[in-house]
Backbone as JSON Lines, residues from 0, in Angstrom:
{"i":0,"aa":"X","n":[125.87,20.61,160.02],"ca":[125.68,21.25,161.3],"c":[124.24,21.13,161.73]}
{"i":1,"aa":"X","n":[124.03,21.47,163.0],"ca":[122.95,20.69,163.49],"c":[121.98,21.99,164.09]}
{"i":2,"aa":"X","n":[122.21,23.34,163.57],"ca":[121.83,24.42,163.43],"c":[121.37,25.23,162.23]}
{"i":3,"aa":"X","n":[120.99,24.28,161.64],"ca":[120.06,25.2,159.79],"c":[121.49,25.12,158.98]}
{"i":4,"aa":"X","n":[122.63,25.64,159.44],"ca":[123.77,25.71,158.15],"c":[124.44,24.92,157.48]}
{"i":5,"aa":"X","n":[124.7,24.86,156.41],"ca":[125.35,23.55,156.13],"c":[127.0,23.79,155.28]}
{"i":6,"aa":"X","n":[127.64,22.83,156.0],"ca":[128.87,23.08,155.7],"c":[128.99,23.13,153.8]}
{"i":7,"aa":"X","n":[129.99,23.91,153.39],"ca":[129.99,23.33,151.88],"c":[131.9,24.38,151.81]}
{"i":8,"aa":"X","n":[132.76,23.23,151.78],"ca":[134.28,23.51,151.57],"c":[134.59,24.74,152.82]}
{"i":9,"aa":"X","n":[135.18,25.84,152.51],"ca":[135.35,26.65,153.32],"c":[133.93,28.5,153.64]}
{"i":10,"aa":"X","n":[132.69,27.6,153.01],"ca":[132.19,28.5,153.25],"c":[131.06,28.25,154.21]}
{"i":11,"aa":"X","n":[130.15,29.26,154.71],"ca":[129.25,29.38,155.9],"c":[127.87,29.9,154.56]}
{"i":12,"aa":"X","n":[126.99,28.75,154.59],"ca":[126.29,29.16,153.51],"c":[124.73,29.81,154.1]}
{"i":13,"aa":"X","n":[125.01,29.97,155.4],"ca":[123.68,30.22,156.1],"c":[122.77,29.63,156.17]}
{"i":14,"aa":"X","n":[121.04,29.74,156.6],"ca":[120.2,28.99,156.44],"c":[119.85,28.81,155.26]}
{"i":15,"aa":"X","n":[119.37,27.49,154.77],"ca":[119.03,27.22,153.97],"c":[117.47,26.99,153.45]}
{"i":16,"aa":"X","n":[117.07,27.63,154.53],"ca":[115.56,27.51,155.09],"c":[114.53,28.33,153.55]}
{"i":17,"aa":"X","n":[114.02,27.97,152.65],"ca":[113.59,28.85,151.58],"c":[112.69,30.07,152.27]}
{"i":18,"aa":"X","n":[112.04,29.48,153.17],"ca":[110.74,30.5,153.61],"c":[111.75,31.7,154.79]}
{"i":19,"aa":"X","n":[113.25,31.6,155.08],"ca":[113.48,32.4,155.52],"c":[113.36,33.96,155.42]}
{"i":20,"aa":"X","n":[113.55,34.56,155.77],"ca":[113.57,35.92,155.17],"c":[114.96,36.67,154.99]}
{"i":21,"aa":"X","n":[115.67,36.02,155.8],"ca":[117.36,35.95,155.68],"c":[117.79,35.86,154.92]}
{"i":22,"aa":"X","n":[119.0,36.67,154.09],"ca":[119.76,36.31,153.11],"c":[120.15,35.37,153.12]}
{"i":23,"aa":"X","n":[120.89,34.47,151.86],"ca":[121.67,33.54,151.74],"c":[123.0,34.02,151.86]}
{"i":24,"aa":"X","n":[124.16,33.83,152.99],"ca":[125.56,34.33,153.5],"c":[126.31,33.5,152.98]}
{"i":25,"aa":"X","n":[127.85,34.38,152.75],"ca":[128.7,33.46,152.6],"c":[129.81,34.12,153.22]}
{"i":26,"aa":"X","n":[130.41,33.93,153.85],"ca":[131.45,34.26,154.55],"c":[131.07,35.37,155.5]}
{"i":27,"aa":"X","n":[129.84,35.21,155.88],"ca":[129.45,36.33,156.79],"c":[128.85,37.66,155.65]}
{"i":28,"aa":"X","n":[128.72,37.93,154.41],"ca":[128.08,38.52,153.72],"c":[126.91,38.22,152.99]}
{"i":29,"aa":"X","n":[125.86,38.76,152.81],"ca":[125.18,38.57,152.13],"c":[125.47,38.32,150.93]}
{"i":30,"aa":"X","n":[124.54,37.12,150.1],"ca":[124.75,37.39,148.62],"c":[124.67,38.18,148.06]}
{"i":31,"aa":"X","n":[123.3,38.78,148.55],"ca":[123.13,39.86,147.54],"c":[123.45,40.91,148.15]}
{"i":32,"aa":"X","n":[123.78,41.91,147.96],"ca":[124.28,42.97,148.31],"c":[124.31,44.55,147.63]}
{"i":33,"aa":"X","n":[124.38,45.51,148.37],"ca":[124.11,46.68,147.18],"c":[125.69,47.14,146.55]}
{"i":34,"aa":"X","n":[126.62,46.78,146.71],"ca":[127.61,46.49,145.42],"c":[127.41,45.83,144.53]}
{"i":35,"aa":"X","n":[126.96,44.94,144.84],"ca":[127.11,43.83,143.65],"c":[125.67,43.9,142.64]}
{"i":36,"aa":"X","n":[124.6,44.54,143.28],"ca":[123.61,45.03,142.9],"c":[123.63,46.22,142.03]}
{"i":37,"aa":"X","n":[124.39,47.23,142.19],"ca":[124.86,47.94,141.2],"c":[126.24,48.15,140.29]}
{"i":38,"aa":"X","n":[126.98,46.86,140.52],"ca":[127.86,46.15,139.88],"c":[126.51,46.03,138.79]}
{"i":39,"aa":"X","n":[125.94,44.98,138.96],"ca":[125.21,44.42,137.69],"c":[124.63,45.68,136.73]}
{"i":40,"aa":"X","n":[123.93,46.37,137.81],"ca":[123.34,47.43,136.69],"c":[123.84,47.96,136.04]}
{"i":41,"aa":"X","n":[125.44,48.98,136.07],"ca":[126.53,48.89,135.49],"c":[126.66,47.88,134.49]}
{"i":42,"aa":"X","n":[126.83,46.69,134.51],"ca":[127.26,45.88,133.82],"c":[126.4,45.79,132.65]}
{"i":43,"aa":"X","n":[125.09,45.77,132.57],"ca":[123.94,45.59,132.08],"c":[123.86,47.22,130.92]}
{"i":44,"aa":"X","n":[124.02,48.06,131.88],"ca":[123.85,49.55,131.09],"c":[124.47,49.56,130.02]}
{"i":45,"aa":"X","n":[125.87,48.75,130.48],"ca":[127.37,49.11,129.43],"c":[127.14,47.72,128.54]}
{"i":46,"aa":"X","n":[126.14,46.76,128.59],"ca":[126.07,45.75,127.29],"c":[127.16,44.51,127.81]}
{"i":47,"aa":"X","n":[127.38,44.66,129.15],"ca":[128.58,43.56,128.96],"c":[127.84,42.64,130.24]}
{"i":48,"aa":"X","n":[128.33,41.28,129.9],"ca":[128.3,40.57,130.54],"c":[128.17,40.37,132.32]}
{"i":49,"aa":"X","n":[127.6,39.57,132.97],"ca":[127.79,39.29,134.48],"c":[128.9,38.71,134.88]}
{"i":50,"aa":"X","n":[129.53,39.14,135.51],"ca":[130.53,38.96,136.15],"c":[130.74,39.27,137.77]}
{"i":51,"aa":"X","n":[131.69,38.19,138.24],"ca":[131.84,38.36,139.94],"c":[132.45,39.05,140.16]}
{"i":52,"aa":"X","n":[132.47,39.25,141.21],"ca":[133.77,40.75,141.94],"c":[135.32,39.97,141.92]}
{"i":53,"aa":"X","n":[135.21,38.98,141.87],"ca":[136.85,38.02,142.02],"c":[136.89,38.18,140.43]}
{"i":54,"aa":"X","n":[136.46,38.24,139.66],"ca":[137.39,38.47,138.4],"c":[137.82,39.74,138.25]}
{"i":55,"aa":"X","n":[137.49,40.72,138.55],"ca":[138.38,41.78,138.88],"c":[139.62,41.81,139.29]}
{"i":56,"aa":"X","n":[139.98,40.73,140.07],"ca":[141.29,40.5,140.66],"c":[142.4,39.78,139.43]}
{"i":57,"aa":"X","n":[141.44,38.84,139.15],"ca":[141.97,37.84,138.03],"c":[142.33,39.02,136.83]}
{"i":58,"aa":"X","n":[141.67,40.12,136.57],"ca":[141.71,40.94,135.1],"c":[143.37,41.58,135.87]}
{"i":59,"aa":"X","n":[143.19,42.43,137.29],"ca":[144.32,43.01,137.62],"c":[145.73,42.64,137.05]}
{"i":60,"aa":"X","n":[145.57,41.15,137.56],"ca":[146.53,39.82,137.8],"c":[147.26,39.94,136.0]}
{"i":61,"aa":"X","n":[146.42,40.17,135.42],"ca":[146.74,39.66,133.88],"c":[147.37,41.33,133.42]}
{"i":62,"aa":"X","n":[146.5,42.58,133.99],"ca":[147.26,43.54,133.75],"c":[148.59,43.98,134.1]}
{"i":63,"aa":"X","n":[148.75,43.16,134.88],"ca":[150.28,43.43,135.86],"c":[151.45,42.3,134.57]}
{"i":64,"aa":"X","n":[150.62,41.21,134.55],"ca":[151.96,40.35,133.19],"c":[151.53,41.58,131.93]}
{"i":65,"aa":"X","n":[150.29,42.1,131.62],"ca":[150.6,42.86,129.99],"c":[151.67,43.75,130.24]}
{"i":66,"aa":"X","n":[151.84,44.39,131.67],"ca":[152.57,45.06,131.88],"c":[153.8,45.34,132.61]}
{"i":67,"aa":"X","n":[154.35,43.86,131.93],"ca":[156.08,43.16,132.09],"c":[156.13,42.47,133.2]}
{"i":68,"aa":"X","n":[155.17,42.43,134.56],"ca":[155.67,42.42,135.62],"c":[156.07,40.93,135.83]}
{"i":69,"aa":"X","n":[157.09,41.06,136.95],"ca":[157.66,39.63,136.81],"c":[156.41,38.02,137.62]}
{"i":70,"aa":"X","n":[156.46,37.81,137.64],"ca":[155.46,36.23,138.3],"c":[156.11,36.35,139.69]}
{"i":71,"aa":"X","n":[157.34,37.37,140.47],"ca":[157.55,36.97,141.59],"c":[156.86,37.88,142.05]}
{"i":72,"aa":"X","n":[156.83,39.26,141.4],"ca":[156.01,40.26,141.76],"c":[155.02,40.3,141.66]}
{"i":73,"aa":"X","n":[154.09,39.91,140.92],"ca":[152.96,39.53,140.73],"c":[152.15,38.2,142.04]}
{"i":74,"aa":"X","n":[152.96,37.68,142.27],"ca":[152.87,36.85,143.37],"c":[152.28,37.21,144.86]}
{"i":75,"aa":"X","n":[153.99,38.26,144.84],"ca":[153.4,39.05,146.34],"c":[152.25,39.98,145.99]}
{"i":76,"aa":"X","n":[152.15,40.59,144.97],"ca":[150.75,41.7,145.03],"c":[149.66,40.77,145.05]}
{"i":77,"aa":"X","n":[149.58,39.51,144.99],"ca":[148.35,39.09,145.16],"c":[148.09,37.68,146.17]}
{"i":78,"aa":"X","n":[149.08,37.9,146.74],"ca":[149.45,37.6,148.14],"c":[149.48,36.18,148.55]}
{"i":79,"aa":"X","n":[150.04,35.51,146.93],"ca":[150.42,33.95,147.39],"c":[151.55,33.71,148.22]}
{"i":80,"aa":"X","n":[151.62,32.43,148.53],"ca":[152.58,32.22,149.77],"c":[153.37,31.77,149.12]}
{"i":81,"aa":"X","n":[153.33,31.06,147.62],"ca":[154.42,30.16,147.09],"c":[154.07,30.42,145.3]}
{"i":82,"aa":"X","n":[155.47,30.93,145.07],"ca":[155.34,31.54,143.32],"c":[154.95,30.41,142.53]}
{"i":83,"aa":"X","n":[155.23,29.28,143.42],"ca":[154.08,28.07,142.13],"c":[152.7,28.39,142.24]}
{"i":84,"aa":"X","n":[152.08,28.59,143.07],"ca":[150.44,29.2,142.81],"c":[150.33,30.35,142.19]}
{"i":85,"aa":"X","n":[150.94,30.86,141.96],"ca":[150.97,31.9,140.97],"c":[151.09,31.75,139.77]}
{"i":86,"aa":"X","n":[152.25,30.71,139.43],"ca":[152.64,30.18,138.35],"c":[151.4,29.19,138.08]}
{"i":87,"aa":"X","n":[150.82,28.32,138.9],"ca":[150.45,27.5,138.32],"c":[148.65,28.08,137.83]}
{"i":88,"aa":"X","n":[148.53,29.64,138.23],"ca":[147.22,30.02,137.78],"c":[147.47,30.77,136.9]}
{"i":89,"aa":"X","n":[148.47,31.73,136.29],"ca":[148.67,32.39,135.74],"c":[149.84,32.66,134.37]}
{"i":90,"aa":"X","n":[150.14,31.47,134.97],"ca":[151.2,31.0,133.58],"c":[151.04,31.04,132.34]}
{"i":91,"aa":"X","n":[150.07,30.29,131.61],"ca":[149.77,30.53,130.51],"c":[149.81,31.96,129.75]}
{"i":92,"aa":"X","n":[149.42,32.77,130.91],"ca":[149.81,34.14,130.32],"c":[150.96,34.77,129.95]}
{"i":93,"aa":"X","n":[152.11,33.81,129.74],"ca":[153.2,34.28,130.22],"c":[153.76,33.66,128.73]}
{"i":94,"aa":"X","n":[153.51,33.34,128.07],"ca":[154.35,32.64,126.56],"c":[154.95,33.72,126.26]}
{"i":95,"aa":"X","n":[155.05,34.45,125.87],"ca":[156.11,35.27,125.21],"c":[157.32,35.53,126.07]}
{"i":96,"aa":"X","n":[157.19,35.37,127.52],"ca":[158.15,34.96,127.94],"c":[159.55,34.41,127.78]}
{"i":97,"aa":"X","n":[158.65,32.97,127.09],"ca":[159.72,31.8,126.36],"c":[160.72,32.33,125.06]}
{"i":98,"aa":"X","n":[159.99,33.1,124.46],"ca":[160.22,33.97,122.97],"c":[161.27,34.38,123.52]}
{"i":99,"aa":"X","n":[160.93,35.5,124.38],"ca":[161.6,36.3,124.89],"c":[163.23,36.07,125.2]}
{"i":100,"aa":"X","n":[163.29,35.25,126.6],"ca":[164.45,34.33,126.84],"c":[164.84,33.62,125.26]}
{"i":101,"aa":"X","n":[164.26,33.09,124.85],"ca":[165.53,32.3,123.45],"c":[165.71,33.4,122.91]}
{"i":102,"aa":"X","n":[165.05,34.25,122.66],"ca":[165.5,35.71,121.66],"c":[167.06,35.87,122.34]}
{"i":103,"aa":"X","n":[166.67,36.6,123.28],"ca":[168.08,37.17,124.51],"c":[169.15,36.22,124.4]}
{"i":104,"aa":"X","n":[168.79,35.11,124.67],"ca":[170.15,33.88,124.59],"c":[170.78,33.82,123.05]}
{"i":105,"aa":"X","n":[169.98,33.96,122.17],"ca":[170.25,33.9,120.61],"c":[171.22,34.75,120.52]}
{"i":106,"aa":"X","n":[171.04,35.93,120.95],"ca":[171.78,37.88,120.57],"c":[172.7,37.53,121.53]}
{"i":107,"aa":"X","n":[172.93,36.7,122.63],"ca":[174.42,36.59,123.61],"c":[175.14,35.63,122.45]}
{"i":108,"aa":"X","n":[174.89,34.55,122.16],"ca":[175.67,33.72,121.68],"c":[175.9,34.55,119.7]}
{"i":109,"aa":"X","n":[174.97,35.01,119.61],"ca":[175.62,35.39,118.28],"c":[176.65,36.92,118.65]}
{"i":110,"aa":"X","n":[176.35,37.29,119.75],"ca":[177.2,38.62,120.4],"c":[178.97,37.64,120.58]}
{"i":111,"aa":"X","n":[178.73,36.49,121.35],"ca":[180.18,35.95,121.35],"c":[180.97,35.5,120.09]}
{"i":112,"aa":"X","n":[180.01,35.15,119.64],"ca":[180.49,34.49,117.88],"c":[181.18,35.63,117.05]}
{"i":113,"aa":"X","n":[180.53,37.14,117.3],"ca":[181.3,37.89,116.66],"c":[182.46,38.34,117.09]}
{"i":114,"aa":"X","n":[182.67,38.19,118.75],"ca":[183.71,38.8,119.61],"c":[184.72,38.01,119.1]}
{"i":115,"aa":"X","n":[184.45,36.5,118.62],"ca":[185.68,35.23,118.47],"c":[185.68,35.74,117.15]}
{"i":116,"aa":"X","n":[185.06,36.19,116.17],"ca":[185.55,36.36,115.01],"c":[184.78,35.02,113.76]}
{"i":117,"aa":"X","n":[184.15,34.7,114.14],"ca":[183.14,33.73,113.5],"c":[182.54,34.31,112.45]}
C-alpha cells in the first residue's frame, strides 16, 4: 500500500515507520496492550511461560474433547463452518475415540454371540 502500511495475509500491520510513535496494529488493535500486558505479568508471577491470548481458545477446545464432547459440538462452539476444520485441527486429540468405538463394537458382537448361543 502506498500509505506507510503494508499488506501481510489478512492483517493491517500499521506503520511500519520505527521512529513512529504509534503502536504497531493488527487488526485495528494495538500490539501491545494493557491485557496482554498484564496477561504477561500474571504469567511471569505464576513461573509459567508466554503465551498468546489465542491459545486460550486452543486450551478451551481441548477441554471440551477431555470432557467427552463430541467434534460436532465442539465445532459449533468454536464456530467452524465445516466439522473437517475442526477435525482437521483437533483430531489428534481424539485417539481414544478409536479405542473406544472397537471396544463398543467388540461387547455388540460378543453380546450377539451369546444371544446365538456360541
Amino acid at each position: 500500500m502506498g500509505d506507510g502500511r503494508s499488506d501481510f495475509g489478512h492483517h493491517s500491520w500499521g506503520n511500519l515507520n520505527r521512529s513512529c510513535p504509534l503502536p504497531l496494529m493488527v487488526r485495528g488493535w494495538p500490539v501491545i496492550n494493557p491485557f496482554r500486558t498484564q496477561l504477561n505479568k500474571a504469567l511471569a508471577a505464576c513461573g509459567l511461560r508466554h503465551v498468546v491470548v489465542h491459545s486460550f481458545r486452543h486450551y478451551f477446545a481441548s477441554l471440551m474433547i477431555a470432557s467427552s464432547a463430541s467434534i460436532v459440538a465442539l465445532s459449533k462452539v468454536m464456530g467452524h463452518k465445516k466439522v473437517t476444520v475442526t477435525l482437521n485441527r483437533y483430531g489428534h486429540l481424539y485417539p481414544q475415540d478409536l479405542v473406544n468405538a472397537v471396544d463398543k463394537a467388540n461387547a455388540l458382537i460378543e453380546a450377539v454371540r451369546m444371544d446365538q448361543g456360541e
